[in-house]
Every structure is written in C-alpha cells, then in structure tokens.
N, C-alpha and C positions, 0 to 999 in steps of 0.2 A: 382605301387604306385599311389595312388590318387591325385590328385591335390588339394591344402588347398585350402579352397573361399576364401581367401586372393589370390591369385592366377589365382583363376579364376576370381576373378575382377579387378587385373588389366591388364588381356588379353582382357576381354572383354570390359573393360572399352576405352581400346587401338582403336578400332574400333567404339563403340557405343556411342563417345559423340555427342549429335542430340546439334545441334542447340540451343535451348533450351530448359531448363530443366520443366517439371510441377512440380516437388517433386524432393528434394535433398533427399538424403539418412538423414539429420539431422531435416528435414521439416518434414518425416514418422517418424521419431525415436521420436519428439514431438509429432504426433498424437498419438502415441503409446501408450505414458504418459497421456496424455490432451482429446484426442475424440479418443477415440480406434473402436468406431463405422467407423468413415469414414477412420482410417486409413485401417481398417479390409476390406473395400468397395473396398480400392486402391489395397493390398493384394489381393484380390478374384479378381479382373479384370487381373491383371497381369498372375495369375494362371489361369485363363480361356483362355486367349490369349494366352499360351506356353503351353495347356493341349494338350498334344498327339503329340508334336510338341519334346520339350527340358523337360517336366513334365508329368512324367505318374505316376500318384498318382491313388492306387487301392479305388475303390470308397468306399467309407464307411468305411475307413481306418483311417482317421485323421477329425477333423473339424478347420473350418476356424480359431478359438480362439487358437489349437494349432502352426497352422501355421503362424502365427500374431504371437504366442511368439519364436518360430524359429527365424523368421524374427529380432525380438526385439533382441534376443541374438545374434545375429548376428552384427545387427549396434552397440549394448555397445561394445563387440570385437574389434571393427574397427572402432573407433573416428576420427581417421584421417582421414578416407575414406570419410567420409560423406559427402562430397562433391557432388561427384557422384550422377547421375541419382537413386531413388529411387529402379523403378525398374529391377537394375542391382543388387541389395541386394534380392532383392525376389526370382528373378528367381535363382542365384547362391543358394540360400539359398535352395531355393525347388526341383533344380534341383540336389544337392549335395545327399538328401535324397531319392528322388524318380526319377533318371534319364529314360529316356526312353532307350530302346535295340535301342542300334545302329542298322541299315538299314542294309542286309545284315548278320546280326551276326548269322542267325537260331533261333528257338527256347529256 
C-alpha cells in the first residue's frame, strides 16, 4: 500500500525542517493564485534538483503548467500543512506521480 502525501509529509517533514524557511507551503499556494510565473520557476527548480534522484519524470511526459496544478491541489488538500517548507509539497507531490526505481530493484 502506498503511503498518502499526507504521510509522506510528515515523515519528511520530521527530518527536513532547515533552519529556515524561503517558501512556506502557503507562500507557493499564493503564488499559485497571484504570479503563477514565479511560482512555476520555484516548482521547476525543485523538480530539477530531485530529477533522477527522488523524481523520474519521462521527458516529454507532463509540462511544467501541469505540475504547478499537481502541486496546487495538493497545498488546497492540506491547509493545515502549509506551514511547511514549500518544497516538501513539490517533491512529495511529484514524487508520488513519478517516483524513481528504487536502487537495486532490476529493471
């Protein structure tokens, strides 16, 4: 059985609160609404930092616009989350869809 991203964020949440925060999870869920340009900029770096790592997205598969609305239904779901580091909603959000093959598992 899969783990809900409810779940997966607060395990990871458990271990990854830095210092501090750039983007709450309620900071991106506004850009989302308000300049979807730069929140789409904050999504895409995140995604490119965990690509091939926690996110193996098949190339030419999705575009950034769908994964920015991922992302978006994901923070309305979880209001009370939005606390949280930004992105710790991206990456659960994109790694739920597109996780990479565990190390070891074969082909």
């Amino acid at each position: 059985m899969k783990p809900t991203i409810f779940a997966v964020l607060l395990c990871t949440s458990a271990y990854a609160q830095p210092s501090s925060i750039l983007y709450s999870g309620q900071e991106l869920y506004n850009k989302l609404n308000n300049d979807r340009l730069s929140a789409m900029g904050y999504i895409a770096g995140v995604a490119d930092a965990q690509s091939g790592v926690t996110i193996c997205i098949p190339p030419g598969q999705v575009t950034l616009g769908q994964m920015s609305d991922m992302v978006k239904q994901t923070l309305e779901r979880l209001p009370s989350e939005r606390h949280l580091s930004a992105d710790i909603f991206v990456q659960a959000t994109l790694e739920k869809r597109w996780p990479c093959a565990k190390r070891g598992a074969g082909v």
